[in-house]
N, CA, C and O atoms as a printed pandas DataFrame, in Angstrom:
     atom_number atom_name residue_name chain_id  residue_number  x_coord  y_coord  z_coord
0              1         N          UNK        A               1   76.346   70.013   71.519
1              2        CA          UNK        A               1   77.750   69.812   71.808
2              3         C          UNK        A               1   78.480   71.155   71.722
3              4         O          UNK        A               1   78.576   71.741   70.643
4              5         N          UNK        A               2   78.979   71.630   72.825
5              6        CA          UNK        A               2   80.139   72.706   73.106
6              7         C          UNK        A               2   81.200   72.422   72.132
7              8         O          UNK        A               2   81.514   71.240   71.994
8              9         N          UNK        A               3   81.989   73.590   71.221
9             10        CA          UNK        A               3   83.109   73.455   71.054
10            11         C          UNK        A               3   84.247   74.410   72.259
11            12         O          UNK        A               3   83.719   75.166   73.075
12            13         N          UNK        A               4   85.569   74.268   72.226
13            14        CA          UNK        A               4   86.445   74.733   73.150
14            15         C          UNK        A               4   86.355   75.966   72.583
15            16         O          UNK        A               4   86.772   76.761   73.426
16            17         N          UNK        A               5   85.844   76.865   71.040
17            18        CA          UNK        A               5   85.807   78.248   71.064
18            19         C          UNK        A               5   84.150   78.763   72.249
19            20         O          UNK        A               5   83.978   79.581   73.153
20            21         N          UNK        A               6   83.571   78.085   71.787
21            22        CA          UNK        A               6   81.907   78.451   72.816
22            23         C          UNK        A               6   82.692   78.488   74.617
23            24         O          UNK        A               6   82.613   79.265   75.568
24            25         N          UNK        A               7   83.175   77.621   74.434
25            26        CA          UNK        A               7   83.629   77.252   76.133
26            27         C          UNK        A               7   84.483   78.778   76.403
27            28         O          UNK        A               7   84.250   79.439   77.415
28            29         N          UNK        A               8   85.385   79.179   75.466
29            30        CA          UNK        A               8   86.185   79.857   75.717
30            31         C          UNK        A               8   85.108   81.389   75.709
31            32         O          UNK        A               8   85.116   82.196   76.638
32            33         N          UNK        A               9   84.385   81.504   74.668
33            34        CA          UNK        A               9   83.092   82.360   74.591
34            35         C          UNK        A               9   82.795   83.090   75.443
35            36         O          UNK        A               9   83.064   84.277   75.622
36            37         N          UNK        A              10   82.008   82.124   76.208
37            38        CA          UNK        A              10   81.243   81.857   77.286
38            39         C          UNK        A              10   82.495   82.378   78.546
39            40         O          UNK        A              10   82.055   83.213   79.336
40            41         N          UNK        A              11   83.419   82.109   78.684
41            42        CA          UNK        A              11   84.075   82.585   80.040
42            43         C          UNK        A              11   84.957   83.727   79.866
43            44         O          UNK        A              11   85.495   84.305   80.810
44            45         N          UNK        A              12   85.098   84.042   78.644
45            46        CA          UNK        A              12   85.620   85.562   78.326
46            47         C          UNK        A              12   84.513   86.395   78.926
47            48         O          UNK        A              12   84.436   87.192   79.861
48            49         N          UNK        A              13   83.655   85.880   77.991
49            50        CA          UNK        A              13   82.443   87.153   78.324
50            51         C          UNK        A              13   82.104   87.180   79.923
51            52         O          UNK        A              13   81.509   88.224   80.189
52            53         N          UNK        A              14   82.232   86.641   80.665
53            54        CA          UNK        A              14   82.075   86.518   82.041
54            55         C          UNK        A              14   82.868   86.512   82.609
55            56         O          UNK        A              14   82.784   85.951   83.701
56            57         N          UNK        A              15   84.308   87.235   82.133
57            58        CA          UNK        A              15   85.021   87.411   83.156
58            59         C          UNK        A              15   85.502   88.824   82.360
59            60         O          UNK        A              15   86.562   89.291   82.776
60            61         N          UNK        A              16   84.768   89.630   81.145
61            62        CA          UNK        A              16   84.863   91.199   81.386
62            63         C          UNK        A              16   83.477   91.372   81.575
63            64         O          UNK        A              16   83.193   92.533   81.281
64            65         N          UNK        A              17   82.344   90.638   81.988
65            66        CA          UNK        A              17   81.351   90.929   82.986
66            67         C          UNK        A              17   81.722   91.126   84.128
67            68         O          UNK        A              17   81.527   92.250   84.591
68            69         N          UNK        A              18   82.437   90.009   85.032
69            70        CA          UNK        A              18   82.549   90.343   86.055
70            71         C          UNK        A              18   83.844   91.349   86.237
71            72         O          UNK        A              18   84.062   91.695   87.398
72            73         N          UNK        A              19   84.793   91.894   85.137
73            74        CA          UNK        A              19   85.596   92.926   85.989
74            75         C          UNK        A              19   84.745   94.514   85.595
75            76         O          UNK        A              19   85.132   95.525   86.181
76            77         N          UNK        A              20   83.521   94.611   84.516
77            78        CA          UNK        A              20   82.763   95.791   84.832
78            79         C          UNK        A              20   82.249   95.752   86.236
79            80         O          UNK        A              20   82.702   96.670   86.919
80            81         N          UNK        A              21   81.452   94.969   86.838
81            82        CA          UNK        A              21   80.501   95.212   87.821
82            83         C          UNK        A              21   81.954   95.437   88.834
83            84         O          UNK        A              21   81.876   96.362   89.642
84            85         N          UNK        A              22   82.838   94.887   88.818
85            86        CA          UNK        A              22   83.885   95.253   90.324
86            87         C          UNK        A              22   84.659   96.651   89.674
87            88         O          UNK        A              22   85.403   97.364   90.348
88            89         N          UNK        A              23   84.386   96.850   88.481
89            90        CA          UNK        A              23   84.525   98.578   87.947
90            91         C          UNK        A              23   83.544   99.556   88.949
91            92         O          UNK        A              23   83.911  100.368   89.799
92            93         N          UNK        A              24   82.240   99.199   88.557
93            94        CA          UNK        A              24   80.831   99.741   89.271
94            95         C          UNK        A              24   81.239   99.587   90.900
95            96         O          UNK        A              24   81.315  100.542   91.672
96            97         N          UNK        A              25   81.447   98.389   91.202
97            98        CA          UNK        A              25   81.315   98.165   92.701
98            99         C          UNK        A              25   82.485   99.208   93.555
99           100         O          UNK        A              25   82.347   99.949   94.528
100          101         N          UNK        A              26   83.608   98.889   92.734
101          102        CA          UNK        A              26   85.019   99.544   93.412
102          103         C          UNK        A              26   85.052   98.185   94.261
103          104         O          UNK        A              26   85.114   98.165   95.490
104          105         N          UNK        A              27   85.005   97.172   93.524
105          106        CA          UNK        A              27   85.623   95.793   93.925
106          107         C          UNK        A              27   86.908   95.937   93.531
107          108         O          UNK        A              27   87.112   95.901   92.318
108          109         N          UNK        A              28   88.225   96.161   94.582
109          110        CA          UNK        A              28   89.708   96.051   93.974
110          111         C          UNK        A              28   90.308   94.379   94.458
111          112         O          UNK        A              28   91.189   93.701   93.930
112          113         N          UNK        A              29   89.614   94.143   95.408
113          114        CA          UNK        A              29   89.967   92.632   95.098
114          115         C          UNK        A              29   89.727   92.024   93.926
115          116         O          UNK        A              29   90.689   91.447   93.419
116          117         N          UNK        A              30   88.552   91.996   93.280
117          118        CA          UNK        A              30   88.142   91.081   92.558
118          119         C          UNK        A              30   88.662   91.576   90.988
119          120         O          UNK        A              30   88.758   90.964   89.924
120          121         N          UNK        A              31   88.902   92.778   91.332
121          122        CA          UNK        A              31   89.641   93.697   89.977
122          123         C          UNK        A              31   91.462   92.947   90.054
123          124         O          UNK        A              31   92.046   92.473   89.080
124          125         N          UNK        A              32   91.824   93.009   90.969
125          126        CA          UNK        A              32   93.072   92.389   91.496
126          127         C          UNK        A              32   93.238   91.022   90.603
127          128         O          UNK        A              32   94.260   90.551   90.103
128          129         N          UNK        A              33   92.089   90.618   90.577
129          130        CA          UNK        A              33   92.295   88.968   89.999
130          131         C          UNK        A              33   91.748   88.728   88.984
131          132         O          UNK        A              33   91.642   87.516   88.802
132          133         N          UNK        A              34   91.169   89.586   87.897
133          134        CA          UNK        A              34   91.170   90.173   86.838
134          135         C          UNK        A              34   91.312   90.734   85.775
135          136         O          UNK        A              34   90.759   90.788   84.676
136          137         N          UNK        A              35   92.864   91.493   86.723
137          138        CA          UNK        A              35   93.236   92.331   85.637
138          139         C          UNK        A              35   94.841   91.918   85.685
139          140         O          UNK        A              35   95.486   92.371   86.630
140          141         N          UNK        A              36   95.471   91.143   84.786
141          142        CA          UNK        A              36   96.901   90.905   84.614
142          143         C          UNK        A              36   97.723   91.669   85.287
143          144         O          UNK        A              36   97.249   92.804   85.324
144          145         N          UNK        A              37   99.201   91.570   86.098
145          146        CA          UNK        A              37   99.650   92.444   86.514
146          147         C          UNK        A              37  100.732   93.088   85.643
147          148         O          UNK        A              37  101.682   93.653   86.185
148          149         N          UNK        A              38  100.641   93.035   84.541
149          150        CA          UNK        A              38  101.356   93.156   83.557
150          151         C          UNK        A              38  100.576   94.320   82.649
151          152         O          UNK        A              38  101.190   94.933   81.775
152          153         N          UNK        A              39   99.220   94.561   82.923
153          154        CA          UNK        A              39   98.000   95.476   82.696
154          155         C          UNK        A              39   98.945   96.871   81.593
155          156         O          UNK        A              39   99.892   97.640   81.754
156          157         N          UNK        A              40   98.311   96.652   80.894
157          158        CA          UNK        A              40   98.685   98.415   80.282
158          159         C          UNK        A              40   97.125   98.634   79.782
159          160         O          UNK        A              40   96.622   98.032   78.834
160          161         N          UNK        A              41   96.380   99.736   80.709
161          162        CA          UNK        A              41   95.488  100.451   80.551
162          163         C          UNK        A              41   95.608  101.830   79.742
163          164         O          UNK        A              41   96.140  102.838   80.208
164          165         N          UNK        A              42   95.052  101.737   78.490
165          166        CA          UNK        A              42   95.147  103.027   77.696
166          167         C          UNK        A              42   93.530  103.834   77.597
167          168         O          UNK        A              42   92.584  103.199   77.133
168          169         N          UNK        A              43   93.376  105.075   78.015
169          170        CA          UNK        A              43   92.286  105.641   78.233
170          171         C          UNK        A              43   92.244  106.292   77.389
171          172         O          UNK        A              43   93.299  106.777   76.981
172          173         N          UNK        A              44   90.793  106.653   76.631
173          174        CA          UNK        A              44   90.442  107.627   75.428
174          175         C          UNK        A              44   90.997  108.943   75.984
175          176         O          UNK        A              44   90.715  109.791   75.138
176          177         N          UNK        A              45   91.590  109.466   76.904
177          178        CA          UNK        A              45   92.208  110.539   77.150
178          179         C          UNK        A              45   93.631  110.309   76.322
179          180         O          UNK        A              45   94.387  111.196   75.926
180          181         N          UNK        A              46   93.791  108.848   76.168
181          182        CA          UNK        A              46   95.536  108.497   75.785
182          183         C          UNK        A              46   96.253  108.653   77.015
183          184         O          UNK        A              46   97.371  108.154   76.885
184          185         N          UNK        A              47   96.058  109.176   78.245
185          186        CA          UNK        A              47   97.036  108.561   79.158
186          187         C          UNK        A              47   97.186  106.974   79.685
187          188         O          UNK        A              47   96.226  106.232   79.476
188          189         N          UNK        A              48   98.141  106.541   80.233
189          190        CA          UNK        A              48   98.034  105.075   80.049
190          191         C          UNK        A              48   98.874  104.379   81.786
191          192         O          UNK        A              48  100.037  104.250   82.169
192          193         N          UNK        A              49   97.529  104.099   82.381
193          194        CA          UNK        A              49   98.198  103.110   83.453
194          195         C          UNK        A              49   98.460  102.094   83.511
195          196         O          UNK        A              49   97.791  101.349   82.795
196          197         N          UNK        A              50   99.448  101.520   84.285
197          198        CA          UNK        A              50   99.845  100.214   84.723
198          199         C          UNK        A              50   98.793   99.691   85.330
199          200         O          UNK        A              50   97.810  100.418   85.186
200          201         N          UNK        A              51   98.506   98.377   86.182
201          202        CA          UNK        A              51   97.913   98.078   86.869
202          203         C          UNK        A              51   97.983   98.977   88.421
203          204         O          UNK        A              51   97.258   99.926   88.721
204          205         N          UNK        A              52   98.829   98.499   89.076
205          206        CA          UNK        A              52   98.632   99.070   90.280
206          207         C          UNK        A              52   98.401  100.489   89.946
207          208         O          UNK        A              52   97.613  100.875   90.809
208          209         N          UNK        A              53   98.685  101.532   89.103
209          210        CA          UNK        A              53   98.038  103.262   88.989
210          211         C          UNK        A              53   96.747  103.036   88.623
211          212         O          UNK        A              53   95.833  103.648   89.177
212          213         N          UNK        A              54   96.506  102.055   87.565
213          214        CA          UNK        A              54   94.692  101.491   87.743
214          215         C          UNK        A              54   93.918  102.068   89.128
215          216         O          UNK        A              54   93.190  103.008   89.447
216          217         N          UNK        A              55   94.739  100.546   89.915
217          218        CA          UNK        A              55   94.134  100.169   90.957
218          219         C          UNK        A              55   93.560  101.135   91.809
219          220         O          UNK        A              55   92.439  101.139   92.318
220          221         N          UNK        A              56   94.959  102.382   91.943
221          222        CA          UNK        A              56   94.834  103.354   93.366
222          223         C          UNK        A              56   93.991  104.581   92.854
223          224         O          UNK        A              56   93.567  105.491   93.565
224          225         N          UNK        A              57   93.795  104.424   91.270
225          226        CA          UNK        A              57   93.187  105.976   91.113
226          227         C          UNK        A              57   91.056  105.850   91.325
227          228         O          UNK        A              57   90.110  106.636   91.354
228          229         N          UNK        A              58   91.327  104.075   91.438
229          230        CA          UNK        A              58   90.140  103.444   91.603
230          231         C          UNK        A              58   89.735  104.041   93.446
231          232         O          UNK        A              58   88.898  104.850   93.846
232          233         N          UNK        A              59   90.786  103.182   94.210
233          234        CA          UNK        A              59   90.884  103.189   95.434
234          235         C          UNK        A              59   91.025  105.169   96.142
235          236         O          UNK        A              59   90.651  105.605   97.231
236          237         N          UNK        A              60   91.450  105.635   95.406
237          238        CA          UNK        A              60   91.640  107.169   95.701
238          239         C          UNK        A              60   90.181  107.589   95.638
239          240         O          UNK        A              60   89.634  108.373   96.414
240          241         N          UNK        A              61   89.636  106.972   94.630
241          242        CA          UNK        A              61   88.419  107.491   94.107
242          243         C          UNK        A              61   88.612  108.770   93.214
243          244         O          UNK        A              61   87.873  109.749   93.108
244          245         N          UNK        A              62   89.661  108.525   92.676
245          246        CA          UNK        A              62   90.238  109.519   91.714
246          247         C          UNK        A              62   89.210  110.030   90.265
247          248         O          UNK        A              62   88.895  111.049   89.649
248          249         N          UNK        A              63   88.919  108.141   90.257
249          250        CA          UNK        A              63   87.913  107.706   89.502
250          251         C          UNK        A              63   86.920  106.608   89.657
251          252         O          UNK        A              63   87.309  105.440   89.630
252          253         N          UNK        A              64   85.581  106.924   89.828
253          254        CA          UNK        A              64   84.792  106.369   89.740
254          255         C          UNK        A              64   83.704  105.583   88.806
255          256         O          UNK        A              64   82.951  106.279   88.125
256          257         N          UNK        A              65   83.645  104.833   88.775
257          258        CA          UNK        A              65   82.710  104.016   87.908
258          259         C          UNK        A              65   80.883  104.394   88.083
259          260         O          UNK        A              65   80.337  104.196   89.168
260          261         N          UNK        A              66   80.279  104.815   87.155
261          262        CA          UNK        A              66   78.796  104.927   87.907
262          263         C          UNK        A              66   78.053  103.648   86.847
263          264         O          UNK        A              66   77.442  102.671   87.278
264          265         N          UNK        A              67   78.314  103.989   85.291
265          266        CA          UNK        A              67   77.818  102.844   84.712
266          267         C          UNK        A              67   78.628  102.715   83.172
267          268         O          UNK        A              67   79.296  103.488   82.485
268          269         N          UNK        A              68   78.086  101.024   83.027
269          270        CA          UNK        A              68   78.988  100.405   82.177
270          271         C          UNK        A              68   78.178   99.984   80.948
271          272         O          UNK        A              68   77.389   99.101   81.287
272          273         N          UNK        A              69   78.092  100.239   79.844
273          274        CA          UNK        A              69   77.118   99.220   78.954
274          275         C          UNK        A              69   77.694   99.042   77.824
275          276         O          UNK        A              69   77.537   99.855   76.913
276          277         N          UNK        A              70   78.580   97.777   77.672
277          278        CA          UNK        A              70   78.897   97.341   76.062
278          279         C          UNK        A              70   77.864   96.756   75.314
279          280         O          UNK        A              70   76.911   96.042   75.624
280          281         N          UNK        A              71   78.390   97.358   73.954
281          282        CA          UNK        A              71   77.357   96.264   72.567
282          283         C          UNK        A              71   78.611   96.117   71.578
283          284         O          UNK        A              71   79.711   96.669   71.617
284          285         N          UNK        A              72   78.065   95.170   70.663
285          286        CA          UNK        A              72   78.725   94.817   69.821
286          287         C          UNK        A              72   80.229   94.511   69.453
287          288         O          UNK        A              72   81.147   94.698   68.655
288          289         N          UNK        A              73   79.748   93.815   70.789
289          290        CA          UNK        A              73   81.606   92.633   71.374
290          291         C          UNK        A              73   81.944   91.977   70.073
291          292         O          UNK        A              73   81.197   91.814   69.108
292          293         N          UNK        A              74   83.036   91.672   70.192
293          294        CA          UNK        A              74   83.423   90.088   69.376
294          295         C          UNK        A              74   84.778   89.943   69.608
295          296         O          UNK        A              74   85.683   90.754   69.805
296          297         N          UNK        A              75   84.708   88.349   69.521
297          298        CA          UNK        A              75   86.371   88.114   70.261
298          299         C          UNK        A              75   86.697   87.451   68.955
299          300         O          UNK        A              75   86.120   87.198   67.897
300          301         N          UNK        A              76   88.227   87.233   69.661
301          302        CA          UNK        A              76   88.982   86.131   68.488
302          303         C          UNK        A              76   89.842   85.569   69.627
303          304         O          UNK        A              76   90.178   86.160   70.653
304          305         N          UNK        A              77   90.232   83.902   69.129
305          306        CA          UNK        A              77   90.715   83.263   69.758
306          307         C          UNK        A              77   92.147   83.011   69.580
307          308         O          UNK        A              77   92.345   82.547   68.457
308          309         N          UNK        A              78   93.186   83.138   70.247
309          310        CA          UNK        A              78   94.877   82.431   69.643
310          311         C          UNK        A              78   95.108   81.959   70.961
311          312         O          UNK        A              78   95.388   82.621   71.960
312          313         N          UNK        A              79   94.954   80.708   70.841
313          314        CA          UNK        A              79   95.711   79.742   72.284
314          315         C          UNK        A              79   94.936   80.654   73.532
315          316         O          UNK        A              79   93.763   80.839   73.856
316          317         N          UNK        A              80   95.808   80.954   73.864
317          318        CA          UNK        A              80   95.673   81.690   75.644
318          319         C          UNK        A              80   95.710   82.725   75.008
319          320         O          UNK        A              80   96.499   83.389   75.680
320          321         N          UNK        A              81   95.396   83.371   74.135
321          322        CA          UNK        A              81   94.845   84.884   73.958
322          323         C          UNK        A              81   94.198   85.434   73.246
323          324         O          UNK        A              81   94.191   85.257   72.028
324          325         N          UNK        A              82   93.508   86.232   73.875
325          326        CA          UNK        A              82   92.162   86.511   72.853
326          327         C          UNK        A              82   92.054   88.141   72.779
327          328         O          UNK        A              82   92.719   88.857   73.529
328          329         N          UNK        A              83   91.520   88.445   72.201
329          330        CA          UNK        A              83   90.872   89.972   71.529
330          331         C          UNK        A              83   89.730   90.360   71.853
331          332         O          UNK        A              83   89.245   89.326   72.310
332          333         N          UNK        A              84   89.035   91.064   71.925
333          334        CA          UNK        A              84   87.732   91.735   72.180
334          335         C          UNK        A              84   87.584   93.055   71.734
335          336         O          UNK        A              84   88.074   94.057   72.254
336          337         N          UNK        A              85   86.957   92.997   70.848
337          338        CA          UNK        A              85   86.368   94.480   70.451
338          339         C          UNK        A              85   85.305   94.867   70.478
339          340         O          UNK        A              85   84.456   94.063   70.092
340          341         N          UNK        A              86   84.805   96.292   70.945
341          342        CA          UNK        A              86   83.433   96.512   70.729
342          343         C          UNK        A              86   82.982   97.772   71.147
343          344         O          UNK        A              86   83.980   98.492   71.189
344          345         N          UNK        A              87   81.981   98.406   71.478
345          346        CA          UNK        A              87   81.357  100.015   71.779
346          347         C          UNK        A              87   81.180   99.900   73.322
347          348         O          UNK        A              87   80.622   98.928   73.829
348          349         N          UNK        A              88   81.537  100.637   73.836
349          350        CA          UNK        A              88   81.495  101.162   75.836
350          351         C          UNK        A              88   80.928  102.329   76.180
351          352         O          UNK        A              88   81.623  103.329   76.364
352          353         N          UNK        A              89   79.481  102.342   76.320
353          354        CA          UNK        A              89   78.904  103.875   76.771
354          355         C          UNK        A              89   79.403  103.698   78.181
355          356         O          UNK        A              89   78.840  102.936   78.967
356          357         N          UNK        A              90   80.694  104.564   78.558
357          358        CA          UNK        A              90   80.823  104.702   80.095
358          359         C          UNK        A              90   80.440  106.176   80.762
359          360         O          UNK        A              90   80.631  107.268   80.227
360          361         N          UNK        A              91   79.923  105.959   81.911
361          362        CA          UNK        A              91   79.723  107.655   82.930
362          363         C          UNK        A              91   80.900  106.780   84.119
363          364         O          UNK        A              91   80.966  105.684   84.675
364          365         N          UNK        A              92   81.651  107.978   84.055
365          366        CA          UNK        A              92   82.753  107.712   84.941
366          367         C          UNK        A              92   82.881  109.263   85.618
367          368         O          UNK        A              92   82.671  110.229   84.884
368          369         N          UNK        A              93   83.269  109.487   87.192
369          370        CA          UNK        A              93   83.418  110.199   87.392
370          371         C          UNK        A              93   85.093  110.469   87.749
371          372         O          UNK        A              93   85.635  109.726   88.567
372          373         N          UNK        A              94   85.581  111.161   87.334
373          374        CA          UNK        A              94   87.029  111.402   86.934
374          375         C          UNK        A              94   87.375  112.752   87.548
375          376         O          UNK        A              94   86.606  113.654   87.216
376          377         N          UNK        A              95   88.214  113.036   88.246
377          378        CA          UNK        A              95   88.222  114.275   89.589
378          379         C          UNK        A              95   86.962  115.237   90.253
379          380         O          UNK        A              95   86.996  116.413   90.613
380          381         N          UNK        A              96   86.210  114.574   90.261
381          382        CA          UNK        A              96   84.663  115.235   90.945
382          383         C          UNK        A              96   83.865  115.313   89.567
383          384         O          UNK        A              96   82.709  115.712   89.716
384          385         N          UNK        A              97   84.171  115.069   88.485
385          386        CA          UNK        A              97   83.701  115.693   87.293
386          387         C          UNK        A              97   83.030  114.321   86.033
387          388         O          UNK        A              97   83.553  113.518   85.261
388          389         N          UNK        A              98   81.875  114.627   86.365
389          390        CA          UNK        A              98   81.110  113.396   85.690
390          391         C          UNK        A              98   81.446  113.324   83.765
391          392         O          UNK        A              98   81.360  114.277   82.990
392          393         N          UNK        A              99   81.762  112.131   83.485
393          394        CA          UNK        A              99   81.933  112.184   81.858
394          395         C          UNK        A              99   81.114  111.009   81.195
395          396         O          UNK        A              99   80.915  109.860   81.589
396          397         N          UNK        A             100   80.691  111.694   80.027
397          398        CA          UNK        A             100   79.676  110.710   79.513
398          399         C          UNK        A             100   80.528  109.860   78.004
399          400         O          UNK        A             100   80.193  110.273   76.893
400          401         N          UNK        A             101   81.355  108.965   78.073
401          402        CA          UNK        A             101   82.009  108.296   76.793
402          403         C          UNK        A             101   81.307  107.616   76.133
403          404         O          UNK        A             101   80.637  106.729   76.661
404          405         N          UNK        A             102   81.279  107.820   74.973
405          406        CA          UNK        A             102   81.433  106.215   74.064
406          407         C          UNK        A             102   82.062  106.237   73.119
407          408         O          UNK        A             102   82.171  107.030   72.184
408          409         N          UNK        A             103   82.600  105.102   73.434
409          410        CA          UNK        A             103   84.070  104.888   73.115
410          411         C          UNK        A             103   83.713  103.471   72.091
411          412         O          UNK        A             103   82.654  102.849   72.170
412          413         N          UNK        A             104   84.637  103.195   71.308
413          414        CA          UNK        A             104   85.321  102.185   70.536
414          415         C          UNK        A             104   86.427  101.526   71.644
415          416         O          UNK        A             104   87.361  102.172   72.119
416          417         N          UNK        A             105   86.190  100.402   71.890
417          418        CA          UNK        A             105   87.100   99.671   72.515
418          419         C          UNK        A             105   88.407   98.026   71.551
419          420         O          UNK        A             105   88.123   97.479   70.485
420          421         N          UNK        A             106   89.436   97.771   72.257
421          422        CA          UNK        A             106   89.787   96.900   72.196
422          423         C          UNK        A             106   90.906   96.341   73.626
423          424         O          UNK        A             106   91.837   96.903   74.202
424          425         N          UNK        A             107   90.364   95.224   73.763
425          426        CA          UNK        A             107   91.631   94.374   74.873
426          427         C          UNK        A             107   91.792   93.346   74.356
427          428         O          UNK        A             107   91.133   92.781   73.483
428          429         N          UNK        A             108   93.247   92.880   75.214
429          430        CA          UNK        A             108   93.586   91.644   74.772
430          431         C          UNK        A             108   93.561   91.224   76.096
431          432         O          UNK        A             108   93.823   91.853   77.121
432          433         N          UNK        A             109   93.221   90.113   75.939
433          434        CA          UNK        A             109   93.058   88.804   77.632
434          435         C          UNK        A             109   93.921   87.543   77.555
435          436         O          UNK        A             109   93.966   86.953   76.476
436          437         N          UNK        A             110   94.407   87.215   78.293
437          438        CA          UNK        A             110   95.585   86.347   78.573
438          439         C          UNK        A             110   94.928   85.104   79.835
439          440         O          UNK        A             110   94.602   85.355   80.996
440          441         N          UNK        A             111   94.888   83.736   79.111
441          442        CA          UNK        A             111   94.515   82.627   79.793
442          443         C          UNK        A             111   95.436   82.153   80.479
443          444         O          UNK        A             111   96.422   81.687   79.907
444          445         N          UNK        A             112   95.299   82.158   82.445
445          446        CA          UNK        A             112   96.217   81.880   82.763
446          447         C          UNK        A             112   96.077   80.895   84.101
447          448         O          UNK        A             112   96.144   81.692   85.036
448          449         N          UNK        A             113   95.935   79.711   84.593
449          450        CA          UNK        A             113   95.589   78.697   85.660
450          451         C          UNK        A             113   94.227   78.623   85.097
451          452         O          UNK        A             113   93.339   78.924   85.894
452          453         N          UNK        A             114   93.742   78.187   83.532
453          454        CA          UNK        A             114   92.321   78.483   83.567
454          455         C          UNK        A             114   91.374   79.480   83.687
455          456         O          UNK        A             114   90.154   79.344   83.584
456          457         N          UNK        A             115   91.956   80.423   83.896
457          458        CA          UNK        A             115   90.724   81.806   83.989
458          459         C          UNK        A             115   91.533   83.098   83.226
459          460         O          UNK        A             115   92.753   83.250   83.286
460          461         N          UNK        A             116   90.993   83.614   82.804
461          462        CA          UNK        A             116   91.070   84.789   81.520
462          463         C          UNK        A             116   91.485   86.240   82.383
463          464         O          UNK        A             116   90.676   86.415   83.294
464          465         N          UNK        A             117   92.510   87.285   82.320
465          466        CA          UNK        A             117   92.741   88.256   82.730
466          467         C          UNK        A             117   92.718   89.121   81.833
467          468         O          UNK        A             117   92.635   88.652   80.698
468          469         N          UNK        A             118   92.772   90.516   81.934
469          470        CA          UNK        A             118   92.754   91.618   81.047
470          471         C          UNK        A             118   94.604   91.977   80.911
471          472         O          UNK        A             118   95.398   92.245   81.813
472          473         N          UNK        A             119   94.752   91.891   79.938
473          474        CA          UNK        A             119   96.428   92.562   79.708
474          475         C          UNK        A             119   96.603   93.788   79.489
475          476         O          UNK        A             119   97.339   94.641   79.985
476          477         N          UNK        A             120   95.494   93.779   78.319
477          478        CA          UNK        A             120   95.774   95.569   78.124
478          479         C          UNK        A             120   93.837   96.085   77.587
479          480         O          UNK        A             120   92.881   95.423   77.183
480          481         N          UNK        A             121   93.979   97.065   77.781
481          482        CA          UNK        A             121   92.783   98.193   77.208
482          483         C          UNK        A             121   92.975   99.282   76.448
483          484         O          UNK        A             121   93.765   99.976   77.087
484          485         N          UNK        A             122   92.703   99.819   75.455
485          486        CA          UNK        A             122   92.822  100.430   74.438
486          487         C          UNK        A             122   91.346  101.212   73.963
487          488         O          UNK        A             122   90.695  100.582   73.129
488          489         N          UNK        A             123   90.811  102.434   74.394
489          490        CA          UNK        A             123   89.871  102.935   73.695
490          491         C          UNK        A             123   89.913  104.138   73.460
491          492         O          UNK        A             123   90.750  104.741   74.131
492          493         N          UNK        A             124   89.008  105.058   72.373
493          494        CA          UNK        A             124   89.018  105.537   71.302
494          495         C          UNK        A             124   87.592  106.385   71.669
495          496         O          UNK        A             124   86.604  105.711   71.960
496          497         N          UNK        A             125   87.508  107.561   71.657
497          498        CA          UNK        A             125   86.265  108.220   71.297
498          499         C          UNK        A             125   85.726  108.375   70.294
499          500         O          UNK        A             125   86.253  108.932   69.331
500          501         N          UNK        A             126   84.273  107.800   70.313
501          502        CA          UNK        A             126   83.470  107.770   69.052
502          503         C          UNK        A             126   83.116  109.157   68.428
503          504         O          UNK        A             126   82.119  109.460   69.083
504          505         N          UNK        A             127   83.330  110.134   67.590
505          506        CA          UNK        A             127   83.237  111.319   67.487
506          507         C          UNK        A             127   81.134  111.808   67.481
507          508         O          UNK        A             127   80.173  111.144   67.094
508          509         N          UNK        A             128   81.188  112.705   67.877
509          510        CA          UNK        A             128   79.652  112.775   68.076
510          511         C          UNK        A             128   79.192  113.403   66.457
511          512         O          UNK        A             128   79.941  114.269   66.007
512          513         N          UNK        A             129   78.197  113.053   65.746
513          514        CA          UNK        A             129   77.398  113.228   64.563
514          515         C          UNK        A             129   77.274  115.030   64.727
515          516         O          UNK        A             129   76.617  115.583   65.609
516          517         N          UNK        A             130   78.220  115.872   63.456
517          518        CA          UNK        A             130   77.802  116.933   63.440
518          519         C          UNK        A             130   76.568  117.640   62.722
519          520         O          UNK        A             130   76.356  118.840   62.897
């Protein structure tokens, strides 16, 4: 027997599955319906886009996605909003110039007609072992 946190689980995690791979793909439709339009994207640089500056620095190819690999997710549940925290080794290419992160992450996701969007992103560079 499912409880409504497993249910909820289960479609968080598959719907910041599916907005990495349309990260990777340079899917902006499917990023479009994904990502809240209310979006405040904060980058371990600390600069911080809206959605649509998201969108176009995607579409510019300002920045590129090459690969994505989280571990050690965990959510929390409040009504229609939830939390996610966890580690993001990203290679992103960011003005011609390849970068290798890992980062400490957190978002919050907002349940809305039934399906889960990203509101905001928030990450943090993990400092490298001197």
């Amino acid at each position: 027997m499912t409880t409504q946190h497993d249910d909820n689980e289960k479609a968080l995690s598959q719907a910041d599955d599916e907005r990495c791979k349309a990260m990777l793909a340079g899917d902006l439709e499917a990023l479009d319906r994904l990502l809240a339009d209310e979006l405040v994207y904060t980058h371990s640089s600390a600069s911080v886009d809206n959605k649509s500056q998201y969108i176009e620095a995607l579409r510019n190819r300002k920045a590129k996605y090459v690969a994505i690999e989280r571990s050690n997710t965990r959510s929390s549940f409040y009504g229609d909003i939830a939390l996610m925290h966890g580690q993001a080794r990203i290679e992103v290419i960011v003005n011609d110039t390849l970068k290798n992160l890992n980062n400490l992450f957190q978002t919050v996701w907002i349940k809305r007609d039934g399906r889960w969007q990203l509101l905001a992103w928030a990450s943090t560079v993990i400092p490298s072992a001197s």
